[in-house]
PLY file of the C-alpha trace (Angstrom):
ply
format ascii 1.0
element vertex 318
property float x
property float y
property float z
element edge 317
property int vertex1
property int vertex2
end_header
-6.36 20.42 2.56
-9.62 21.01 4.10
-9.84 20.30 8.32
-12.31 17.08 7.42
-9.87 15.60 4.80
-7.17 15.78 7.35
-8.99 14.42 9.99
-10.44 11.39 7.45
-6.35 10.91 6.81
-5.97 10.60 9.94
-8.49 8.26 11.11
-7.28 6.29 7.83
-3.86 5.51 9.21
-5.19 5.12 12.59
-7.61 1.91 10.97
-4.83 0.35 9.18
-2.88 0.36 12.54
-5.69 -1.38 14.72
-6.58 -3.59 11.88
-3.41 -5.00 11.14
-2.62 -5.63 15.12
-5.87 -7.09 14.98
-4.84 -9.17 12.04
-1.57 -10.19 13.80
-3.56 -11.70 16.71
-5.94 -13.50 14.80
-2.94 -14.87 12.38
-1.13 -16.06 16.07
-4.17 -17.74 17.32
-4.16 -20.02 14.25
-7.41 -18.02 12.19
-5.68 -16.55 9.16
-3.69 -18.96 6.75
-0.63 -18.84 4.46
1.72 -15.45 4.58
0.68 -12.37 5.84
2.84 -9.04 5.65
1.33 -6.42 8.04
1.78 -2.44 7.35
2.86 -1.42 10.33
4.90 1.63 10.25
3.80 2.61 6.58
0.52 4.29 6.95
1.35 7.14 5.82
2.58 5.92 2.54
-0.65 4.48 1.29
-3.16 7.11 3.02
-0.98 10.16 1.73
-0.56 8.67 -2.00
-3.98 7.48 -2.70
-5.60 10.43 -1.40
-4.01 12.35 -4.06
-5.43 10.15 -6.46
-8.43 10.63 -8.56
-11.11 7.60 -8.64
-10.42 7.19 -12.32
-6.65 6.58 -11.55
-5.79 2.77 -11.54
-3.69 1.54 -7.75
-1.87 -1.93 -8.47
0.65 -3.18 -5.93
2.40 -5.58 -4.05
1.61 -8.39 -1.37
1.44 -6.18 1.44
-1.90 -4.71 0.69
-4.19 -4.81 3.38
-3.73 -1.05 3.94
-4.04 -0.05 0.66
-6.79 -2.04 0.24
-8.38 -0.08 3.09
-7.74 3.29 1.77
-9.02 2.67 -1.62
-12.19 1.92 0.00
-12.29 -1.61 0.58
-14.26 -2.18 3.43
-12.89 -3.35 6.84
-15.55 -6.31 7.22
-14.80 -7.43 3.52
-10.66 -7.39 3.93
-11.15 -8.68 7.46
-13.24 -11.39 6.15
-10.70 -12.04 3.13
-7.82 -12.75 5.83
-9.96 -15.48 7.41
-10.64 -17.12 3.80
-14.01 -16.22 4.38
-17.26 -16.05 1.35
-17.79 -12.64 2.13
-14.04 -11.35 1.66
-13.43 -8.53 -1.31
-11.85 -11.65 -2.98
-14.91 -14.01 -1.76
-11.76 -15.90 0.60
-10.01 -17.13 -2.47
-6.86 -14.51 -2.04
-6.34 -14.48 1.55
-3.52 -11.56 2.52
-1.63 -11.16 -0.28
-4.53 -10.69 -3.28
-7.15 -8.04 -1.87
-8.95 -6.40 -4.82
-12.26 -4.86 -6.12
-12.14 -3.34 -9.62
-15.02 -1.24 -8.96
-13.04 1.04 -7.04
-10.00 0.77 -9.15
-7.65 -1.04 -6.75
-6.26 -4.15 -9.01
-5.01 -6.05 -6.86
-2.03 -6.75 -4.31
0.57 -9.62 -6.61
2.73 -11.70 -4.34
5.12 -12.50 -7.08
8.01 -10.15 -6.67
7.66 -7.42 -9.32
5.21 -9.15 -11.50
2.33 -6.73 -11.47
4.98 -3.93 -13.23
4.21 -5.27 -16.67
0.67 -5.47 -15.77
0.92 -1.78 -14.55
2.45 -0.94 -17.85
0.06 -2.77 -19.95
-2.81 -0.84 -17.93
-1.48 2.75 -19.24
-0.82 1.22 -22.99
-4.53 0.32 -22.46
-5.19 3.60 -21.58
-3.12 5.33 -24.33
-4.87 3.43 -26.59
-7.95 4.57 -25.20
-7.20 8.42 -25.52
-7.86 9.01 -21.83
-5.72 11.04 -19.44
-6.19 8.05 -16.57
-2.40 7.60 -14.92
-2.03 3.98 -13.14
-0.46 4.41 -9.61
2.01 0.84 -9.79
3.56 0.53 -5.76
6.37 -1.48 -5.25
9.37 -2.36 -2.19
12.92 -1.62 -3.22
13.70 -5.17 -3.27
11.67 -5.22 -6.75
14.22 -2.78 -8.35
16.31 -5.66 -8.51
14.23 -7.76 -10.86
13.94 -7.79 -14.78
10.29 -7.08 -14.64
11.19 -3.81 -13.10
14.10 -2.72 -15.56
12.08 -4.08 -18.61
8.23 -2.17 -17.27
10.51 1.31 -16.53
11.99 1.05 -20.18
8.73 0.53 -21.79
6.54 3.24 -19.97
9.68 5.72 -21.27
10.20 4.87 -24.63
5.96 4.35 -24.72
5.65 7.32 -23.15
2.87 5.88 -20.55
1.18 7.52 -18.12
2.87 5.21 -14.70
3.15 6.88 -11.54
5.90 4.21 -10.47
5.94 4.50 -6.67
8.88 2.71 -4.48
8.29 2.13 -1.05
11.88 1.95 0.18
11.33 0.01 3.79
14.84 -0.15 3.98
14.69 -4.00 3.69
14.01 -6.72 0.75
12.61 -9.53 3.16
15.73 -9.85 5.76
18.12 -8.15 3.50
18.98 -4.76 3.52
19.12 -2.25 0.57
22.91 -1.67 1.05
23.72 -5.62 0.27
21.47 -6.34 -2.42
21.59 -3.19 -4.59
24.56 -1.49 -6.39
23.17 2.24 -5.88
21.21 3.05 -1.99
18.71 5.55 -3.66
16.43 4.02 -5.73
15.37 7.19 -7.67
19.36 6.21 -9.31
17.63 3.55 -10.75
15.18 5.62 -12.72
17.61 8.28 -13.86
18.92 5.21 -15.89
15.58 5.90 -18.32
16.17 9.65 -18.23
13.00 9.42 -16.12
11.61 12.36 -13.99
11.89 11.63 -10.50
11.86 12.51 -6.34
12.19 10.94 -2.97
9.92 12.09 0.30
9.47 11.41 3.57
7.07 8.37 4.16
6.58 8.88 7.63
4.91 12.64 6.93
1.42 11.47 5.54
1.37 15.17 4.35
4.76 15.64 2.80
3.34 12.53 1.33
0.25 13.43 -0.22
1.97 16.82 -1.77
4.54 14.63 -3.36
2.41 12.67 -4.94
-0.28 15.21 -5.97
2.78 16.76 -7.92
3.78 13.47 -9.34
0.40 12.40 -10.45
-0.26 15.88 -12.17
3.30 15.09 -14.09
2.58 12.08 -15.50
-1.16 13.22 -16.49
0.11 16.70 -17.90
3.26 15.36 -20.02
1.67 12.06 -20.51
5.06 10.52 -19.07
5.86 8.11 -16.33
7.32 9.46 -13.16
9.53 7.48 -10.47
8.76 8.66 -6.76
10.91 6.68 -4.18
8.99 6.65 -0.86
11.05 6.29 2.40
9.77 4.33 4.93
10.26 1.68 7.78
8.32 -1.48 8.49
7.75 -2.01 12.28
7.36 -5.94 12.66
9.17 -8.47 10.60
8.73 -9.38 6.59
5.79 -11.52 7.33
4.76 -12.98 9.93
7.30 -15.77 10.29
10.20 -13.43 10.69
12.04 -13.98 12.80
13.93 -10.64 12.55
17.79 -11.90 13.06
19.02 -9.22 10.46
18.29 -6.30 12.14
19.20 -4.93 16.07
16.08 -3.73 18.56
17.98 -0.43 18.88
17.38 0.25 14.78
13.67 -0.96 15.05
13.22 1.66 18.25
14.89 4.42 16.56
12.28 4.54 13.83
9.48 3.65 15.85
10.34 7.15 17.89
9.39 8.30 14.50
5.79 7.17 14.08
3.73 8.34 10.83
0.78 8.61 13.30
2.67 9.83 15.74
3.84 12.82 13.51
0.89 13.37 12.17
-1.03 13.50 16.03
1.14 16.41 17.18
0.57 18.18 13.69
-2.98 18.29 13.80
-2.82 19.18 17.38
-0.16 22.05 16.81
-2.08 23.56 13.79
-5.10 23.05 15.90
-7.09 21.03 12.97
-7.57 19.10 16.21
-8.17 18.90 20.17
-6.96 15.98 21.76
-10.09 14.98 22.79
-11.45 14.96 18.96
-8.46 12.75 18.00
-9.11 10.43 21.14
-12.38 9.68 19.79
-11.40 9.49 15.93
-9.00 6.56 17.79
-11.76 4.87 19.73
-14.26 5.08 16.09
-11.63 3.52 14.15
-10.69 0.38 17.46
-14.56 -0.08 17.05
-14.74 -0.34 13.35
-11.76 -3.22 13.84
-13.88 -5.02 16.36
-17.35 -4.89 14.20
-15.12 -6.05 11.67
-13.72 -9.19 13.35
-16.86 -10.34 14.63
-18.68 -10.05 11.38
-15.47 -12.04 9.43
-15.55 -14.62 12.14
-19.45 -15.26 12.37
-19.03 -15.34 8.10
-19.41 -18.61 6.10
-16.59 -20.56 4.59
-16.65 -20.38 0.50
-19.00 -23.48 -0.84
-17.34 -26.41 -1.72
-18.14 -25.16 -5.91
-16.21 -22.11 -5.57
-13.26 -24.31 -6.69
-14.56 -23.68 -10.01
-15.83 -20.22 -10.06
-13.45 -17.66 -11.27
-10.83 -19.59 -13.07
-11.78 -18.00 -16.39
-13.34 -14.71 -17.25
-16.84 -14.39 -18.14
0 1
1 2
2 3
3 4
4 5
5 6
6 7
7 8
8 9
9 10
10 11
11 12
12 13
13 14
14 15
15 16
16 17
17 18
18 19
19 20
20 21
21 22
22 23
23 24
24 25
25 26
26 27
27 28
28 29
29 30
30 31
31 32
32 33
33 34
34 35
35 36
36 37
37 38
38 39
39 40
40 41
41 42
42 43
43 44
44 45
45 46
46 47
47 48
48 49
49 50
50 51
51 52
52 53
53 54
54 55
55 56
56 57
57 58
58 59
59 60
60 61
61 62
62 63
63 64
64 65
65 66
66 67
67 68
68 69
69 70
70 71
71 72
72 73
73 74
74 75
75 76
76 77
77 78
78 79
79 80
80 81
81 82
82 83
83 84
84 85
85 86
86 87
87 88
88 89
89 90
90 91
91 92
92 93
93 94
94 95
95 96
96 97
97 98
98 99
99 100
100 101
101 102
102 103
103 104
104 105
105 106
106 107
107 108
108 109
109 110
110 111
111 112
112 113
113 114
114 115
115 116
116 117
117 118
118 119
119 120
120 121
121 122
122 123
123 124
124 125
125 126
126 127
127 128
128 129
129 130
130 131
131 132
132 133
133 134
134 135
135 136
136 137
137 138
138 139
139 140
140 141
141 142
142 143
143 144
144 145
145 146
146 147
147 148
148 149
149 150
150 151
151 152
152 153
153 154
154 155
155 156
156 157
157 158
158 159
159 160
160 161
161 162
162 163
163 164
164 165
165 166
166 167
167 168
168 169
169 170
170 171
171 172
172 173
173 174
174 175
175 176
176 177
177 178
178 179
179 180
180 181
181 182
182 183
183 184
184 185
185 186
186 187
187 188
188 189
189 190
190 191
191 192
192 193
193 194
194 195
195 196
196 197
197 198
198 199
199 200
200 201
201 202
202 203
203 204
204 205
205 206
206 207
207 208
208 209
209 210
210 211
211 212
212 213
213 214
214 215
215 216
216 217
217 218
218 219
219 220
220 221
221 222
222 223
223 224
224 225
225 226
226 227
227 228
228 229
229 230
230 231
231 232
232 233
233 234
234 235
235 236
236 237
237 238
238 239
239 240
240 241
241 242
242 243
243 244
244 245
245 246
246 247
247 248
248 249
249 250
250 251
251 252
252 253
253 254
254 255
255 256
256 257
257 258
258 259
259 260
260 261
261 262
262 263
263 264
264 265
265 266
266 267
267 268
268 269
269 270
270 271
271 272
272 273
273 274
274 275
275 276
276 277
277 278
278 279
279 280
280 281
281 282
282 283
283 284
284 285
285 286
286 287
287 288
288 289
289 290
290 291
291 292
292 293
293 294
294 295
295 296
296 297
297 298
298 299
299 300
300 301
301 302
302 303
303 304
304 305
305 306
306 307
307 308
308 309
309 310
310 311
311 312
312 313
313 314
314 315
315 316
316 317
């Protein structure tokens, strides 16, 4: 990967950080409605995966999307404004947290019903079969999803279909305040897909790097053998479920262990040790993306509410 693609990686994970302590604040101070689930600690996931992408290639996924939404080129100012409810949000302030999207740039959606958008995912690369293209749909998911029908039934169909899924599992240890260990019979979730005689790996989702290879691989299987692929993502979510957690399942010391192993973190002292980077040059790729965040909040704050006939807007397609 070319120095300026690392460096726009970089600054990437560095924006979803600021942006979702940002968010946190605002959400504390009364702003920002309903659930949010912040990102923290799983930059690298997003940023390595859908930089391996290609802009034809579909991203669907879950309720904790604000980062993903960011790195599939959402705008800050439009998800900022989407957390406040506000008319100039990517979903015009009718999704809030949990259901950024824009079509345009191929990122359909974040679902907040637990494994409900793998169907959908599915029924995206049937479309896509039938269309005679090579597209591959990039479906993420938490492990606590590989517990639910919709999962078992969308894995069985993109196998025997043969559909071009890149089914991604982002393994944050935890399904809301459970852990994997006492809500699923196996602890790897790449078991799970072996079930469907499906190809599949597990990486590192704290190495935004190890990331991106992983996934460039994975992509070019599914779009080469026109099968689906299962690629379990490990990872660790900093703060609680949402942000009404109060986090009673899990010790301080656990939390701080991981932390020690920060995606950004990591991926600082790479850049710095395969000089890609000065410190200096990273300080200021930090200070671009803190500004970004603030321009952001203060043009989400100073937007307008939706208009009273938005109620009916949308509720149909054209």
């Amino acid at each position: 990967m070319k120095k300026e693609q690392q460096l726009d990686l970089y600054y990437q994970m560095v924006l979803i950080r600021r942006a979702e302590e940002r968010g946190a604040e605002l959400y504390q101070a009364g702003k920002i409605g309903g659930f949010m689930h912040l990102y923290i600690g799983q930059e690298a996931v997003s940023t390595g995966l859908i930089a391996a992408r290609e802009p034809r290639d579909r991203v669907i996924t879950a309720y904790r999307d604000h980062g993903v939404a960011l790195n599939c080129g959402i705008s800050t100012n439009e998800m900022m404004a989407e957390l406040l409810g506000k008319a100039t949000g990517t979903s015009k302030g009718k999704g809030g947290s949990m259901h950024m999207a824009d079509t345009s740039k191929n990122f359909w959606g974040g679902h907040a019903i637990v494994g409900g958008h793998l169907p959908i995912a599915a029924g995206f690369a049937l479309g896509d079969q039938y269309a005679e293209n090579d597209n591959v749909t990039i479906c993420m998911f938490g492990d606590g999803a590989t517990n639910i029908g919709y999962f078992h039934e969308a894995l069985n169909l993109s196998k025997t279909w043969g559909l071009r899924v890149l089914w991604v599992c982002e393994n944050n240890q935890y399904g809301m305040g459970t852990s994997v260990e006492r809500a699923s019979a196996v602890s790897e979730m790449i078991q799970k897909a072996e079930g469907y005689s499906m190809k599949n790996s597990q990486v590192d989702g704290m190495d935004v790097m190890k990331v991106y290879e992983a996934a460039k691989d994975a992509i070019e299987f599914v779009r080469t053998n026109s099968q689906p692929y299962f690629l379990e993502i490990d990872t660790y979510r900093f703060r609680g479920h949402s942000m009404g957690d109060p986090e009673r399942y899990r010790k301080a010391e656990e939390v701080k262990k991981w932390q020690e192993n920060d995606p950004i973190g990591i991926f600082n002292k790479q850049l710095l040790d395969k000089k890609v980077a000065t410190r200096k040059v990273l300080d200021e790729i930090e200070a671009r993306a803190e500004e970004e965040v603030v321009k952001a909040v203060e043009f989400a704050e100073t937007s307008p509410e939706p208009a009273m006939d938005e109620l009916f807007k949308d509720i149909y397609a054209d």
